[in-house]
C-alpha positions, 0 to 999 in steps of 0.5 A: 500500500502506497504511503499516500493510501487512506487507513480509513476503511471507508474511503479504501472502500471507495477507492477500491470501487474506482481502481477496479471499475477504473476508466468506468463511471461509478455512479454515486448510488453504486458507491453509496450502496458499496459503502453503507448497503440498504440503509445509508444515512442522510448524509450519505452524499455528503459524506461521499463528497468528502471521501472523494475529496480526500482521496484526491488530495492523495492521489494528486500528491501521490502522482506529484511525487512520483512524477518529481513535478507539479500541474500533474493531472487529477486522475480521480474525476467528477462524471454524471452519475457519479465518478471516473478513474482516469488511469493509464494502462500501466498505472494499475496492476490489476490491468497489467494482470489482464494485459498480460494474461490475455499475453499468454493465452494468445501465445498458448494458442499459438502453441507457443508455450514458453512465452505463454508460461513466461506472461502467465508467470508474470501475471500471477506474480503481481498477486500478493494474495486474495483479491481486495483482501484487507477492505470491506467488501460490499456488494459490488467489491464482494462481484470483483473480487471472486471474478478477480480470483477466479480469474487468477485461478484461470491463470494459474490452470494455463500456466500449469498446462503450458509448463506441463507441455514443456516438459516439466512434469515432474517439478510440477509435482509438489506445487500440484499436490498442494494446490489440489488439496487447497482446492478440492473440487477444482477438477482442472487441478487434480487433472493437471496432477494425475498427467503430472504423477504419470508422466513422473513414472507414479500411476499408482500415485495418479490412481489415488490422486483421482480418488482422493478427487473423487471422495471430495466430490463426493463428500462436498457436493454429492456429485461424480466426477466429470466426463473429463476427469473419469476419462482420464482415469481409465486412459490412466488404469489402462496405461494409454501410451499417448499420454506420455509427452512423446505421444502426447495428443493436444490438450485442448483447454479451454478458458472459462470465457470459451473465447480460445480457438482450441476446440472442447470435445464431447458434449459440453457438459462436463467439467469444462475447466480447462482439461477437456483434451485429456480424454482421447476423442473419437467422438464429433467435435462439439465447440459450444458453450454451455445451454443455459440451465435456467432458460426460460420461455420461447416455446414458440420459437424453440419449436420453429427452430427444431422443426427446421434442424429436424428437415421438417419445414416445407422448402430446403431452408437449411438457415435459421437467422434470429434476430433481435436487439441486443440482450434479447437472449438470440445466443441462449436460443441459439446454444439450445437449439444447438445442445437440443439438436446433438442426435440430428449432426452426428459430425459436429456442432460447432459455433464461431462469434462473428465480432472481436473483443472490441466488438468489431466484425471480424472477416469472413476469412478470420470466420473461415479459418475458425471454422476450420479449426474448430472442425478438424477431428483429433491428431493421430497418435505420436504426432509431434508435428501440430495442424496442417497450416491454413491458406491465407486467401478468402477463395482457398479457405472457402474450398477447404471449408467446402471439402472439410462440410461436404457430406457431413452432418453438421450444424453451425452457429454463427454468432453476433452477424454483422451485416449479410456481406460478412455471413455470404461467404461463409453460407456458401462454403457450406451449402450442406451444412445447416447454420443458426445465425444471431444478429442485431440486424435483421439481414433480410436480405439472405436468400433462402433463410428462415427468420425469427424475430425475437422480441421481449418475453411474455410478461408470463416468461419474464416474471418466471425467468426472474424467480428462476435466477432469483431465487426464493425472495423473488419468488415470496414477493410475485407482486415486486417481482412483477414490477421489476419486469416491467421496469426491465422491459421484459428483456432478458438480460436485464432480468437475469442482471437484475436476478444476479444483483439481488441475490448478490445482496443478501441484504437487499429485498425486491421491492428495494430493488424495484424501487431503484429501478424505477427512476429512468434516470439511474435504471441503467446504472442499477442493471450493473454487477461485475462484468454483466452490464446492460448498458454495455450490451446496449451501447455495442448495438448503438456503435454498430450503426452509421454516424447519422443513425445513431444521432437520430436515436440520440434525438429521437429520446426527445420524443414522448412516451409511449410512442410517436407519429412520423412527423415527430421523427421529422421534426426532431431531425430536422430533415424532410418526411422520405429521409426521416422514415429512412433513418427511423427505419435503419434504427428499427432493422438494426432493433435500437427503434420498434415500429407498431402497425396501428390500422385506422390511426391517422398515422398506421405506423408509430415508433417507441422505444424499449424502456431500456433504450430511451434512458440510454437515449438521453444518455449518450445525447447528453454525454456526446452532443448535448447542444443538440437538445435545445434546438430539438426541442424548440423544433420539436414544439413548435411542430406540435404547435402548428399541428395543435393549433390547426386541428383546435381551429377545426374542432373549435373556431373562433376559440381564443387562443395565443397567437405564435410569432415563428416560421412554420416547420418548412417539413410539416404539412398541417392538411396531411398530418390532421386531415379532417380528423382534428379530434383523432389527432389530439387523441392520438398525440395527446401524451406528446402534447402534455410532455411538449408543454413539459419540454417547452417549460423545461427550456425555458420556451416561454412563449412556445409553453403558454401557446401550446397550452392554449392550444390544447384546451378546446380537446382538452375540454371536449374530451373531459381531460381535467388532470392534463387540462391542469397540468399543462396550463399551470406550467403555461401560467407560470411561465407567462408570468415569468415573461411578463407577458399578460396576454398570455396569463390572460388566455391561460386564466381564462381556460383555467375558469373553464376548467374550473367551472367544469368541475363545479367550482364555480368561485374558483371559475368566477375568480379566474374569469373576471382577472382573465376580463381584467387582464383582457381590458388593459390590453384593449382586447374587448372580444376576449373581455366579452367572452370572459363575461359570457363564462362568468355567466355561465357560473352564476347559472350553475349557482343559480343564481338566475337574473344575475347570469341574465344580466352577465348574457346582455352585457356580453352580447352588447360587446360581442355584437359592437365589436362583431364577434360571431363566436362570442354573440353564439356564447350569449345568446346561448346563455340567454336561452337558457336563462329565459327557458329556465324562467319560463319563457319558452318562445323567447328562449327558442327564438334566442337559440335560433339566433344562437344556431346563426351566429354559430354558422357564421362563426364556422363552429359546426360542433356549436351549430349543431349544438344549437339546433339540437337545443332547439328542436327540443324546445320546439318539440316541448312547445309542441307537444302541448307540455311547454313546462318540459322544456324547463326541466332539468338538466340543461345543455348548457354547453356542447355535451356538457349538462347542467343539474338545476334546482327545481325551483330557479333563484330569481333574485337580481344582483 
């Protein structure tokens, strides 16, 4: 430990979480969580902050000291959510370990295994005991530090290997016996022993190195040993000469990763630690990893797959391609399908990752030669000489390939496709063969294929996956667990993450788990243990595309939930209709965007995304080009205003409403998007509406705020949307207050008292309409002012207070008629219908509503108009029918579908 290393065990803690996580951002809640589990104090990030502090002022001065100068740069740095570790690659011993083991398998798949021993060595000798010994363990350093040493066990096993392919067996011997009896149940180890102890001349010694093996399998874990080590046992009891190093066959270890290019034989379910060559194989080459045992769900999909590996599908498709996004389990499918299917490929079942460490797509050639070495049956007993070399060229590997396939069964999977130029070359070298292939893409454009697109999981499936990985807690709290689902999106990745976590944290209950899922902002971050990291898996899919589609998923996180038309797309990228769908389209092939059919919706196809993928969407925005999100925003919004204000002025002419001082969206065409359907399209873009008057708010778009505001109201008060009514005009209030800008409160007041009034608080609306009237009067607005009076009217009437709404009806009509307002002349002379109806005066109430129906025509208003003559009518039919004291009933319609309950007996008191 460095004299500048903290004693205080918290900040150790803290600095431990950084070093292992180095070049990552820790957020604070993982830190937090790291230090004081389920229940932190309040001052948690207080203290935090502190810790932090103080271990920059160590590692600035650690870093000054050993670079002999000031200035040094600070590695420990402040990044939302939380903090970064900033170090280079031979800062931190636990990356030179990783550098150099990755040294040494490299060179042990080259079979050159003295520089193999040599880098393996070299990394288990930076090690000076458990990992993370010394510092509290909470749960994130608990995961890193039993991955770190199985790690170094992983290490330790290759080196020994390679040691014991150099010949050197015998002082192997003592180090071996006592790593064995360290680690009983490590079969790799008592493996490496017995061929050690054999090729010393001590098979008698082997014997009881395998049974001391077996007892503690036995004793420990009521288990057998595995194929592996019981083959070895009988090549042992039957003196098998090819295990002597003269005649020694390959020893095919493979890592726990199964990312080495030597093949495992036999079925794969043995004991897959390392020592799978030490039986002598005759049987077909099987190079996949393990099926998951937990797999859950895809019935349909699984029965589709063996249908097709079985020949039982019409037509001679002998390719499977899944499809789906990332972390949708398209690989575990694959693996199932392909451990189901051993009795169907007698020859072998082999499978190659068409992407390298970095996530980069390999080549077809690269593909090629893995494929072939992964084919090749074992060598011939005594032969020193290692595999035949591989020609260089693409055309040569292809006609090995087909050489080394024609005639045999065997089922290939390809992982992780890139595009379909990268799998052509492979498909046809092997014509015969049948093939399983995973991508992101969909890769429509292979011929003769069969596709699945794999999308979530039932909610059924998600919920049993995660009492399946989650262990009993998961299972006594089914409704917690239902919510974590659907906070995961029902992806199944971020379901066994999220299983994993909790059972990781003894400490932890579901509902505490689901509760730090919930906020979208730090959902991403909660899905994290070890090296399972959904984001992780989600930003490879979002580096796969082009520059321009993966800012059009950055933009398009804009958009509101749950979904969204085409001409948001538009809008928010600012491009033309043609190029917008283009983009959209390439997000949904490459499954970063859904796309849902909706018939009969004005816009049939509307695009969402997965829960998951939206968070990252603002994310990477934020992180990568967040000047880009004010411009987006305002264009965003002033695409909805256009829209909004088109479809109001149909579903309501004459409304008041803010005017808006801006071009219109050059893209946006009104009469296409609305048609003659104004009701449908508020109801279809009503949640993008409320969220755009959030957004406008947020930015600080004051004026854009209270205009959509004002222009939703007309829908907002057909459709008795109180709760959105409220809600998107208390932010426009606030903000035309904020600008000053009293025409604006006015406008919101005013429909604020509508709302009142609807919801029978008719002081509130009384309230509101006469300051709306006030505000109105001191901008010279006497069209406005008018109507404010007309709607105080309508409030003294739901009162009943009879004359005195009477008396509001006649001033307002002496304004509206003066100043030649249709629409508001409709309002009173409605009102005074009303109030003579009520009084009895039925000739002059049915004579008053005529006048209503004409001013409505004039105005335009068809929802006021027939309004008007369907009041009418039955004034007329109740005059009519000789029962002229029915039209005084109640209720009253006293506007457009809103009723009025009266007392029976009306006030008629004047003011």
């Amino acid at each position: 430990m460095a004299p500048q290393t903290p004693s205080a065990a918290k900040p150790r803690a803290v600095l431990a979480t950084l070093l292992v996580q180095s070049n990552t951002v820790v957020s604070t809640h993982t830190l937090i969580d790291e230090l004081w589990g389920a229940e932190p104090p309040r001052t948690a990030t207080t203290t935090l902050q502190v810790y932090v502090s103080q271990l920059r002022k160590a590692l600035l001065a650690d870093t000054c000291e050993a670079a002999g100068e000031t200035g040094t740069a600070q590695p420990l740095l402040t990044r939302p959510p939380g903090y970064l570790m900033q170090l280079g690659p031979e800062e931190l011993d636990l990356a030179v370990f990783e550098s150099l083991r990755a040294e040494g398998r490299a060179a042990y798949g080259r079979r050159e295994y003295e520089a193999a021993s040599r880098a393996l060595s070299r990394a288990l000798g930076l090690w000076t005991g458990p990992a993370l010994s010394g510092i509290p363990h909470g749960p994130s350093l608990e995961t890193s530090a039993i991955r770190l040493n199985e790690l170094r066990a992983e290490v330790l096993e290759q080196r020994i290997s390679a040691d014991l392919r150099l010949g050197l067996h015998q002082e192997l011997v003592g180090e071996l016996m006592g790593l064995a009896h360290e680690h009983p149940l490590r079969e790799t180890l008592h493996c490496h022993l017995m061929v050690a102890l054999y090729r010393s001349g001590r098979q008698s010694d082997a014997l009881q190195a395998y049974q001391r093996a077996r007892r503690s399998l036995a004793d420990e874990l009521a288990v057998e040993p595995g194929p592996v080590l019981t083959r070895l046992h009988e090549r042992v009891l039957a003196s098998d000469p090819s295990l002597a190093r003269h005649g020694e066959p390959p020893l095919r270890l493979v890592p726990v990763d199964g990312s080495d290019d030597r093949p495992t034989t036999g079925s794969g379910n043995g004991s897959g630690n390392g020592s799978a060559g030490y039986g002598r194989d005759t049987r077909p080459t099987v190079w996949l990893p393990p099926a998951a045992a937990d797999f859950t769900g895809r019935e349909d999909q699984l029965a589709v797959g063996e249908r097709l590996l079985a020949g039982e599908l019409p037509g001679r498709n002998r390719v499977l391609v899944l499809s789906g996004r990332a972390g949708a389990g398209k690989t575990a499918l694959a693996v199932r399908l392909a451990h189901d299917a051993a009795g169907r490929f007698p020859d072998g079942r082999v499978m190659v990752t068409l992407r390298d460490a970095d996530g980069r797509a390999v080549e077809p050639r690269t593909a090629m030669a893995t494929l072939l070495r992964r084919l090749r049956g074992p060598r011939a007993t005594g032969a020193d000489s290692g595999p035949e070399p591989l020609p260089s060229s693409e055309t040569e590997l292809a006609e090995l390939l087909h050489e080394r396939t024609e005639g045999r069964e065997v089922l290939i999977v390809l992982d992780d496709a890139v595009s379909e130029a990268q799998v052509r070359p492979v498909l046809s070298a092997v014509p015969g063969s049948t093939v399983i292939l995973t991508s992101r893409q969909v890769l429509g454009a292979l011929e003769s294929a069969r596709h699945l697109t794999l999308d979530v999981l039932s909610t059924r499936e998600a919920e049993a996956l995660l009492m399946a990985c989650g262990g009993p807690r998961m299972r006594d709290d089914p409704e917690a667990a239902g919510e974590i689902a659907q906070l995961c999106g029902r992806l199944p990745l971020a379901l066994r993450v999220a299983a994993a976590g909790l059972a990781a944290r003894p400490h932890w209950t579901v509902a505490g788990l689901a509760r730090r899922l919930r906020d979208e902002r730090t959902r991403l971050a909660a899905l994290a243990l070890g090296d399972l990291d959904v984001r992780g898996t989600l930003l490879t899919a979002y580096r796969g595309v082009d520059e321009k589609a993966r800012r059009a998923f950055r933009i398009l996180g804009l958009a509101a939930l749950p979904d969204f038309a085409p001409s948001t797309g538009t809008a928010l990228l600012a491009v033309d209709p043609v190029e917008a769908e283009r983009i959209t389209e390439q997000l949904v092939q490459a499954h970063l965007l859904e796309a849902r059919r909706q018939p009969g919706r004005l816009a049939p196809v509307r695009y969402s995304f997965h829960s998951l993928l939206r968070p990252l969407a603002l994310e990477v925005l934020a992180e990568e080009s967040p000047q880009e999100g004010p411009a987006a925003v305002e264009r965003l919004c002033r695409a909805f205003l256009t829209l909004a204000r088109h479809a109001d002025a149909r579903l309501a002419p004459g409304r008041e409403r803010l005017t808006y001082e801006a071009e219109q969206p050059p893209a946006i065409s009104p009469g296409e998007v609305v048609g003659n359907a104004p009701l449908r399209w508020f109801q279809e873009e009503s949640a993008g509406l409320s969220e755009a008057v959030r957004q406008a708010h947020a930015a600080g778009l004051w004026s854009l705020c209270c205009s959509l505001a004002s222009a939703t109201a007309g829908y907002y008060e057909a459709s008795a949307l109180w709760d959105e009514w409220e809600t998107t005009h208390d932010l426009a209030l606030d903000a035309a207050r904020r600008s000053g800008d009293a025409e604006a409160e006015a406008v919101i007041q005013r429909s604020l008292g509508d709302l009142a009034w609807q919801r029978h608080q008719t002081s509130l609306a009384i309230d509101r309409y006469r300051l709306a009237r006030q505000l109105f009067t001191r901008q010279g607005d006497r069209v406005a002012a008018g109507r404010c009076q007309s709607a105080e009217a309508d409030a003294l009437l739901a009162m009943g207070q009879i004359a005195r709404a009477g008396h509001g009806y006649t001033r307002a009509l002496s304004v509206s008629r003066l100043v030649d307002d249709a629409r508001g002349s409709a309002e009173s002379l409605r009102g005074l219908a009303l109030v003579a109806q009520r009084d009895g005066r039925h000739e002059e109430a049915l004579a008053r509503m005529k006048e209503c129906e004409s001013a409505a025509r004039t105005a335009g208003d068809r929802r006021w108009t027939e309004y008007a003559s369907r009041t009418a009518s039955a004034l007329r039919i109740a005059l009519a029918s000789g029962r002229p004291a029915g039209a005084s009933s109640i209720p009253l319609e006293v506007r457009p579908g809103v009723w009025l309950f009266l007392p029976s007996r009306p006030d008629r008191r004047a003011a």
